[in-house]
C-alpha positions as CSV (number, residue, x, y, z in Angstrom):
1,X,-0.8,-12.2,-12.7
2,X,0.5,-11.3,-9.4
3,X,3.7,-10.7,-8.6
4,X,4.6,-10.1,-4.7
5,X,8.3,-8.1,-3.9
6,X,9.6,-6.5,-0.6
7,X,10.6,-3.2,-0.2
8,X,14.0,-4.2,-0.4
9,X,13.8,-6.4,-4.2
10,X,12.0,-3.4,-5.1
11,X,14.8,-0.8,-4.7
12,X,17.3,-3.6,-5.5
13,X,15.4,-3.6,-8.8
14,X,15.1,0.1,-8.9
15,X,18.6,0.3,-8.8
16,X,19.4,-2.0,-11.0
17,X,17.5,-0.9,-13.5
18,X,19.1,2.4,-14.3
19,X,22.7,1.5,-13.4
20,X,22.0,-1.0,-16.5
21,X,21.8,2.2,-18.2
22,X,25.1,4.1,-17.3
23,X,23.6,5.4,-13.9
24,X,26.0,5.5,-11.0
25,X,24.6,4.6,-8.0
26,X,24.9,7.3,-5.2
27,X,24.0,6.8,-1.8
28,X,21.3,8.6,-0.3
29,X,20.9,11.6,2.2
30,X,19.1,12.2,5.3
31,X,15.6,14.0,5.2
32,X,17.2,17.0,7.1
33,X,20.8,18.0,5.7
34,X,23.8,18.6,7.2
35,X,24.3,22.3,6.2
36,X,20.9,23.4,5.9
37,X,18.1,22.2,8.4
38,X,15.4,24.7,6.6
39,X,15.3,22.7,3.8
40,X,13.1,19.5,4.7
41,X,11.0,16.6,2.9
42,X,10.6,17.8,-0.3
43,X,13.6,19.4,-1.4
44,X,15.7,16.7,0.7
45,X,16.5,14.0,-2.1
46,X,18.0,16.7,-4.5
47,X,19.4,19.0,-1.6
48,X,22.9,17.3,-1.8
49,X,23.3,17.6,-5.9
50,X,22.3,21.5,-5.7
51,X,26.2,22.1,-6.7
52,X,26.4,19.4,-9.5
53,X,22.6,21.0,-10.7
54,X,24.0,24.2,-11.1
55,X,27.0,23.0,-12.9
56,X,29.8,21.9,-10.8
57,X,30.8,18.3,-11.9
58,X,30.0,15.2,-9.8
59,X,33.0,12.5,-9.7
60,X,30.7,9.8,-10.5
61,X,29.8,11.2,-13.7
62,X,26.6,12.7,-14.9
63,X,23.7,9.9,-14.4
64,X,23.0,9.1,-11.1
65,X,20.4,7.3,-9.4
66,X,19.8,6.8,-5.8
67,X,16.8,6.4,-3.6
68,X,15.3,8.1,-0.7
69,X,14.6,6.7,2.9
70,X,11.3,7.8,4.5
C-alpha cells in the first residue's frame, strides 16, 4: 500500500506525533546562528538549546521537538 504526503503533512505529522507525547513544540533556527556563524549545518538544529543541554532550564519544559529547514 502506498501512501503519498507532502512535505508539509509530513512535518505536521512529525509534529504531532511527539507533542501527543508531552513534547512542546519549539520553533526552529536558522542554519547559521545568530551569535555564532562558525558553527554551521551540523551542529545548527541543537545550537540554540546548548544552554538548556548543559543544564539551564528551558520555559517550555523539558521535551521539545521542532524541525529543521534545509
Amino acid at each position: 500500500m502506498y501512501f503519498a504526503m507532502t512535505a508539509n503533512e509530513l512535518r505536521s505529522k512529525y509534529i504531532e506525533f511527539f507533542k501527543s507525547k508531552g513534547h512542546a513544540a519549539i520553533s526552529g533556527q536558522s542554519l547559521i546562528p545568530e551569535n555564532d556563524p562558525s558553527v554551521l549545518f551540523t551542529m545548527a538544529g541543537m545550537h540554540p538549546l546548548v544552554p538548556y543541554l548543559l543544564g539551564e532550564k528551558h520555559p517550555a519544559g523539558t521535551r521539545l521537538t521542532d524541525y529543521q529547514k534545509c
